[in-house]
Each structure stands twice: as C-alpha cells, then as structure tokens.
N, C-alpha and C positions, 0 to 999 in steps of 0.2 A: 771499846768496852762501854757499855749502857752506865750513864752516871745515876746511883740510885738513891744518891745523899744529898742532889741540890736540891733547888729550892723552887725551878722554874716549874709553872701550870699553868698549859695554855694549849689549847685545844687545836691548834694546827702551828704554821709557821713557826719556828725560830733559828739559833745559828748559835757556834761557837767556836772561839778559837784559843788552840793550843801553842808552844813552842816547839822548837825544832825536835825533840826529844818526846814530845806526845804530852807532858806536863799541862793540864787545865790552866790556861789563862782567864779565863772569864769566857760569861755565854751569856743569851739574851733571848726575848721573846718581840723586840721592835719594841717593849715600849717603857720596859727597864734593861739595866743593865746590872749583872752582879758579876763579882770578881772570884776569885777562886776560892776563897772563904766562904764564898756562899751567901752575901753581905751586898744589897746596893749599894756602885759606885755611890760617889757623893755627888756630884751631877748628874745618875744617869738613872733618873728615874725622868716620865713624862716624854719618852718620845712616842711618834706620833703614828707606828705600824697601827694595822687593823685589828681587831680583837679575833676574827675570824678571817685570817684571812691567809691563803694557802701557801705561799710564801711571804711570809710578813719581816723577813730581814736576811738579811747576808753580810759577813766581816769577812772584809777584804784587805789584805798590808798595803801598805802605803810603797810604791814603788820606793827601794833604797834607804828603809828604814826599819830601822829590827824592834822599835817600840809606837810606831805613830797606824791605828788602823782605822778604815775605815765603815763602820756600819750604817748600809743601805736599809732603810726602812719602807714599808710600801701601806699602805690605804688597802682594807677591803672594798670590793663591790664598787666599784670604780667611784670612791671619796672622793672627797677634797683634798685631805691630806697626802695623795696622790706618794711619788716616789719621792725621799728625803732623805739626808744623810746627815752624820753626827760623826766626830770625829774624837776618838779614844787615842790618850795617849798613858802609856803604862809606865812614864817616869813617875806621874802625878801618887799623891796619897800615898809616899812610902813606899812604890814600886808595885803596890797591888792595882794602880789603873783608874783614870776618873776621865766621863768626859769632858773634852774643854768646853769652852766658849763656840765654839764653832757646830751649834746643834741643832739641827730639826732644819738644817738650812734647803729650803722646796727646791724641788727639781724641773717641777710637772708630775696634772694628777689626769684623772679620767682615763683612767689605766686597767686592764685586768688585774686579777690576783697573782700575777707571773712576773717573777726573777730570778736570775741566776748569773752567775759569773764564767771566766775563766780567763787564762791567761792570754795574752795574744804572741802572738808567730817570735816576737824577738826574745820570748822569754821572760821579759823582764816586766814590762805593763800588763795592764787586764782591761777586760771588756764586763761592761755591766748591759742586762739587756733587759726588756719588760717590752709588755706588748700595751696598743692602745684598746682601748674600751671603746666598741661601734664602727672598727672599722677594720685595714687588712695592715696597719701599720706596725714595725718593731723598731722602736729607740736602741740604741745602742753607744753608751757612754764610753771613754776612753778615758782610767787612770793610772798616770803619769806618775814620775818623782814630783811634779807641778803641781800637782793637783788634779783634781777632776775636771773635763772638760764638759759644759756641760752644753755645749751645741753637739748634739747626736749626729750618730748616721743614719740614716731615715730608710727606709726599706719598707717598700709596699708588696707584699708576697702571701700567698696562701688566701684563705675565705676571711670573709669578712664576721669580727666576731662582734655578733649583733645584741647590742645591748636593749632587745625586749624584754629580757627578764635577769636579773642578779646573778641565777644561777650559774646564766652562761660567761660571767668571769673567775668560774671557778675551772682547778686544774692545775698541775705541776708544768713547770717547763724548765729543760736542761739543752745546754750546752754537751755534745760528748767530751768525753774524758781528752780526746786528741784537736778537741775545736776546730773541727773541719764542718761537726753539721749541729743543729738545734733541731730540739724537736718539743713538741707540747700537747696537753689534754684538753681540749675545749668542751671541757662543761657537759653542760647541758644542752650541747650544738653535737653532742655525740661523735665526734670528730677528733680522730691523731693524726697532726701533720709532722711532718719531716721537712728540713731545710738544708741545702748548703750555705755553710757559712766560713765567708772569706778572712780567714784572723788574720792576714794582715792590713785587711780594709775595715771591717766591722760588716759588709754588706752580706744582708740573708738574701737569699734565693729560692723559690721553687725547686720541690725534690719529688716530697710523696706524700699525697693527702687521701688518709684511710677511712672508711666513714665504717660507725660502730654501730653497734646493737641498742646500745643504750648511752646510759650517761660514761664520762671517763674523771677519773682525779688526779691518779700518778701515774709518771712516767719516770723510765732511767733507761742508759745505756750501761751496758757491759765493760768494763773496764778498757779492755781493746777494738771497745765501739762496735763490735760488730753484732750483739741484737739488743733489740730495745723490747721492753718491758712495758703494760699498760696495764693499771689497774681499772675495772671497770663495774659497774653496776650490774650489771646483767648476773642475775644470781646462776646461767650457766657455765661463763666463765669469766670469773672473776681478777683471774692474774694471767697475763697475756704476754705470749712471746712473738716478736719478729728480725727473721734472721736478715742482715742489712748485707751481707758477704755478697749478693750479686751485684748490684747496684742498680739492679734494673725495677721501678716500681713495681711493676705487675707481677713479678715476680716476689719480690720484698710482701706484698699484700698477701699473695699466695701459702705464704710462710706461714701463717698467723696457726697457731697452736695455743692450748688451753693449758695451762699450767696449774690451777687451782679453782674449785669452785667453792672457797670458804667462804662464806659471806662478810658483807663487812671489810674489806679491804682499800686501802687507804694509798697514803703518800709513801713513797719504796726511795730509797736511798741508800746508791752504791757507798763503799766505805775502803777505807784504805788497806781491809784486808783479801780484797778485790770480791768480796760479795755484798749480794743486795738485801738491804732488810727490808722490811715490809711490815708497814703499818696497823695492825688488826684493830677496829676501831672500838676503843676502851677493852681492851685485853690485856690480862697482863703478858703473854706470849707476844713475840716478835718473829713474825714468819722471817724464815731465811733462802733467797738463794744461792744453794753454797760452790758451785759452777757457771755462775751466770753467760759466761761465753761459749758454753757446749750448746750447740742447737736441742729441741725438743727435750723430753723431759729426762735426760740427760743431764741436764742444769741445775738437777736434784734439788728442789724447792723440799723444806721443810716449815710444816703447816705451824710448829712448838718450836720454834728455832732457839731463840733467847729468853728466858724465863724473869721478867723482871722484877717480879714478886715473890723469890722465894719463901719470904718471911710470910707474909701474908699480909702486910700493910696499908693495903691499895692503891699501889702505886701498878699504873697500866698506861699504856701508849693512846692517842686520841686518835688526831685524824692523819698527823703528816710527823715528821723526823726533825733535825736539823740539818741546815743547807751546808755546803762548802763553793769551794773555787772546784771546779769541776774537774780540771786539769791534774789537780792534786792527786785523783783518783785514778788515773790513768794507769793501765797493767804495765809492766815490764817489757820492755820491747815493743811495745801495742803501735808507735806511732814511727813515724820516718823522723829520721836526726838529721836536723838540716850541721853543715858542717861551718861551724859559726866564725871556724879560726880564719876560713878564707878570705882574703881581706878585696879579692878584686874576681865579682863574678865573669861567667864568661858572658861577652856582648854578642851580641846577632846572632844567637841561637833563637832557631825556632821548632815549635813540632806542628803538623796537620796530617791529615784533620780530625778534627777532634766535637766530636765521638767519633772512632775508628770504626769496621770493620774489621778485614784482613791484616791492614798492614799502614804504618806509622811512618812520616820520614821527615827525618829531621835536619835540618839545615843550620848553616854556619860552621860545621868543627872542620877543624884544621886537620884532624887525622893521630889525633894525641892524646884523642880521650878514650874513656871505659864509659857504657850506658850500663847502670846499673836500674831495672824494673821492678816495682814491690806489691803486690797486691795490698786488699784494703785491711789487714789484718799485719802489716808490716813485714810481712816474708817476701822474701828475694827469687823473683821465680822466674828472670832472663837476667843475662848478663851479656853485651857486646861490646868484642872492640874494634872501636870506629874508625872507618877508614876516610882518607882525604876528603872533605867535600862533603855533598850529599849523602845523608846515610837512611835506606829501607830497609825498616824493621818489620819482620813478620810476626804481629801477632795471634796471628787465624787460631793457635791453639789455646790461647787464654778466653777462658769464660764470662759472659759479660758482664759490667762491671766497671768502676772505679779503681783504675792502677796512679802508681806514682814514678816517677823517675827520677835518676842522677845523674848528671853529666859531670864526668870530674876529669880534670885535665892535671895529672900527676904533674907532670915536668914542668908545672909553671904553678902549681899548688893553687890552681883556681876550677870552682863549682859552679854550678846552680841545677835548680831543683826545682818540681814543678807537676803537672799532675794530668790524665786523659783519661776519657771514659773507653770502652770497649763496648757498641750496641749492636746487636744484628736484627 
C-alpha cells in the first residue's frame, strides 16, 4: 500500500522497513531517517546518500536481531561519499527507533548509483552489492550476526562502465527474487546486463549483455525470476520485457517485447504482492504490472495502476520507488528449497558435463538415492531412481536452459543439491 501521509520528498532512491506483520517501522531517503510518526529520528538526520541518486539507500536486519538494522547509504554520480552505513536500533527513543553512534561509518566510494541486497544460500545472512564507477567491477559485502564484513568479493564481469560522463552511473540494479542472478541498467552506456550470481560465495558471473536503443533506468525481475523488466528512454518502447525461462542468451535477447510506450517511465519495483509497479515520472498514477511472470503482454501492464492522489494534493511518484532485500519478494514456490534439516550431505557426488547436451551422468551414489530435476521456474519435470554406481540421465527432451537438481538419499536422511545448464 502507497504511504500517502509521510513526509519523505525526494526524487529518486529511498528504502523502508516494516515488521513481521506489514506495520511501518520507519523509512528514509539516505539522508534522514523518520520513524513511523512521521517524525525524525533523533540522530537520524545528515546521512550521507546522494540527493539524486538512483539507489540512494537500502535497510537491511541485522542477522539474529529483531530490533538492530542496518541502512546502506550510497553517493550519486560516483562521490566521495561513496557507499556508508548507519546503524538503527528500534529499542532507542521509547521503541519508535534512533540511530546510534555507529553512522555514516565509509565503505568505499567511486561507485555507480547501483545497490541492492538480498539474502544469501543459508538463509540467514545477506549480501550488499554496488558496482564501481569506470570500470567492469562489483563489490559485494557479507552481513553477518557480526557485523558487516567489509573486505568484498571482488568480481570483474560484464562492460566496463565508463565514467566519461555522470550520466552513465545512472540506472537500477537487482539481485532476483531467488539470488541466483543480478541484473542492471547502465545509463547512458544504453546497456542491460544479466549475471550469475553465486549466493553462497557472493561471485557474479557473465550471463547476458543486451545492448538498447537508447538510454535505460529501471530494472526488475518477476517474482519467480523468470522475466525481467527494463525501463527505457526510447519513447517506442518504454517498458520492456525479457523472458529468462530458456537460459540461453540469444534467445533471452530474442524475447524482448514492448510492454508500454508511455513516456516518462522510471524505477519499477517488484512488491510483496508479487507485482511490479512502475514509476511515471511526476505523476500521480503508478503504472502496474499485474502478472509480471506471464510472458508478453499477458503480464497485463496497467498504464493508471495506483492512484496516489486521489484528493488532489500533489502528492505524485518521481523518478524511482523504495528498495527492499530482494529475496523478500520472491513468488511462492518460485525457487528450489534446499533441505536444511540434512545434517550430513552426500560426499563424492558428481555431475558432467556441464552445459549438457543429450544426457547427464552422475557419479558417486551408492544406489539409494531419488534424482529429483527442476527447471528454472521451480517445477519438477524428471524424477529417477538411481541405480548402483554410475548413473545416465537422459535429458535430450528438456529445452535449453538452466535446470536444478537433488540428490536425496532417504535411508540415511542425507542431500545435496546443485545446478546444470542444458545447450545445444
């Protein structure tokens, strides 16, 4: 639900967060902080986000703590002020929230306008990620019940974003809902790239780099990841869809369909009631798309989705939404459920090779297990049971693609889980 009573105004970037139950705890712009009154904390005004800048904060919980969070702050146009954090704790000021002592503490700057979060593989930690400014670099932080680590995992992937002129560190980037991949808008470099990205390492990867028409700002994935969404300049089409279900780039490219040519279109952000809204810039309507995972326009984009000004007050959307933990957003069913009870996975399993053709085999089972295969949309679409030894799996009939597997060994209540492409 569109908040139509606070108090925040600011023209792109901000973030907010709620409790388990959807209750407003406070939200922010990166450079105050107000509490659910509507009221600046008492420390939390003067942090150091950019005034313009496209992601300018993210509030992230503090692993193992139900009142201590963390807000990531970011520098436009690759500042000084670069990426920083500020630590809120909601005992403080009577249970309504103040930051501590512990604010504006630097990260590293010389950064795009690009953050976002999500959880990583155990569940329980998150990943913060930002890209550099002038080059093909993404940072990517690990927070802990410890704290934030703030030695990255360093990843050199995709084009290099070349800081000749400002504009090109503008643009959204997201993490999917299920953080297997990242993807982002480069600017004024006309450019969506796609990534694999490994949540239980932090490491991005090469996937799929799409070159535009024009300029790009926002992007988002569909709740169960499978097409992504780009807002662009190009006043032919403006909101952009590509279906990721194959896994194969050239195909993925091939996909690209025209979803809206309203002008003006901005930062789009999935939401927990598994649509995307979309930013009309200074309007008070909020485009919606209200199927975001049906291919083409099936996904029934609505141009008046959300009306935020019914009164007539002037209260309208700018350039971009508020951010979340991406994970959050994830559909029902959307991702593979690693099976966490297991306490002892199985060892010397392997699969090759990987990208497949025809056929998969996998080595190490004793002859006791079930393979269970899921395409990239979480459906179950082989199942075998393995026999002694060596086991060759035929997948000549699966389309190409990104599958997942599971190897589960009932009589001895041990897994493991894992993932192969299909190319021809």
């Amino acid at each position: 639900m569109a908040l139509t009573n606070g108090v925040l105004n600011t023209s792109e970037g901000c973030s907010s967060m709620s409790d388990s139950v959807g209750n407003l705890l406070f939200y922010s712009d990166g450079q105050t902080v107000w509490n659910r009154n509507h009221l600046p904390m008492p420390n939390g005004t003067g942090l150091h986000a950019g005034v313009t800048c496209t992601q300018a904060c993210v509030i992230v919980p503090k692993p193992g703590s139900n009142t201590i969070y963390y807000e990531f702050t970011l520098d436009d146009t690759g500042g000084l002020n670069g990426l920083q954090y500020s630590v809120i704790d909601m005992t403080l000021d009577g249970g309504f929230g103040d930051v501590t002592s512990e604010k504006n503490v630097f990260i590293r700057n010389n950064l795009t306008e690009k953050l976002t979060a999500v959880s990583q593989a155990n569940g329980i930690n998150y990943w913060v990620a930002v890209h550099e400014n002038g080059s093909d670099t993404f940072y990517v932080y690990s927070l802990t019940a410890a704290g934030l680590d703030t030695n990255a995992v360093i990843s050199h992937a995709g084009i290099i974003h070349s800081n000749a002129q400002i504009q090109n560190t503008y643009g959204q980037m997201k993490f999917s809902p299920c953080g297997d991949m990242l993807a982002l808008a480069a600017g004024y470099l006309n450019t969506v790239e796609i990534f694999h990205f490994n949540n239980a390492t932090g490491v991005v990867s090469p996937y799929v780099t799409i070159p535009m028409t024009d300029h790009v700002y926002g992007i988002e994935f569909s709740s169960q990841s499978s097409m992504l969404y780009v807002s662009s300049y190009d006043p032919g089409q403006t909101l952009i869809q590509y279906d990721l279900t194959s896994g194969v780039p050239a195909t993925i490219i091939s996909t690209q369909i025209q979803i809206s040519f309203t002008p003006d279109i901005y930062g789009l952000q999935l939401a927990r009631d598994e649509k995307i809204y979309v930013c009309k810039s200074f309007n008070q309507w909020l485009g919606v798309v209200n199927n975001p995972n049906v291919a083409g326009t099936g996904c029934n984009y609505s141009d008046q989705g959300v009306d935020l000004d019914p009164s007539f007050n002037g209260i309208t959307s700018a350039l971009s939404l508020p951010g979340f933990v991406q994970s959050w957003l994830k559909g029902e069913g959307a991702c593979i459920v690693t099976d966490v009870a297991a306490a002892n996975p199985i060892s010397g399993i392997k699969l090759f090779p990987n990208p497949a053709q025809n056929e998969i085999l996998i080595t190490g089972l004793d002859g006791n297990e079930i393979i269970h295969i899921y395409n990239s949309l979480g459906a179950l679409v082989q199942t075998v049971d393995a026999n002694a030894g060596n086991k060759i799996i035929d997948v000549s009939h699966l389309s190409p693609g990104i599958y997942f597997y599971s190897v589960r060994d009932f009589e001895n209540q041990k897994i493991i889980n894992g993932n192969f492409s299909v190319a021809r």
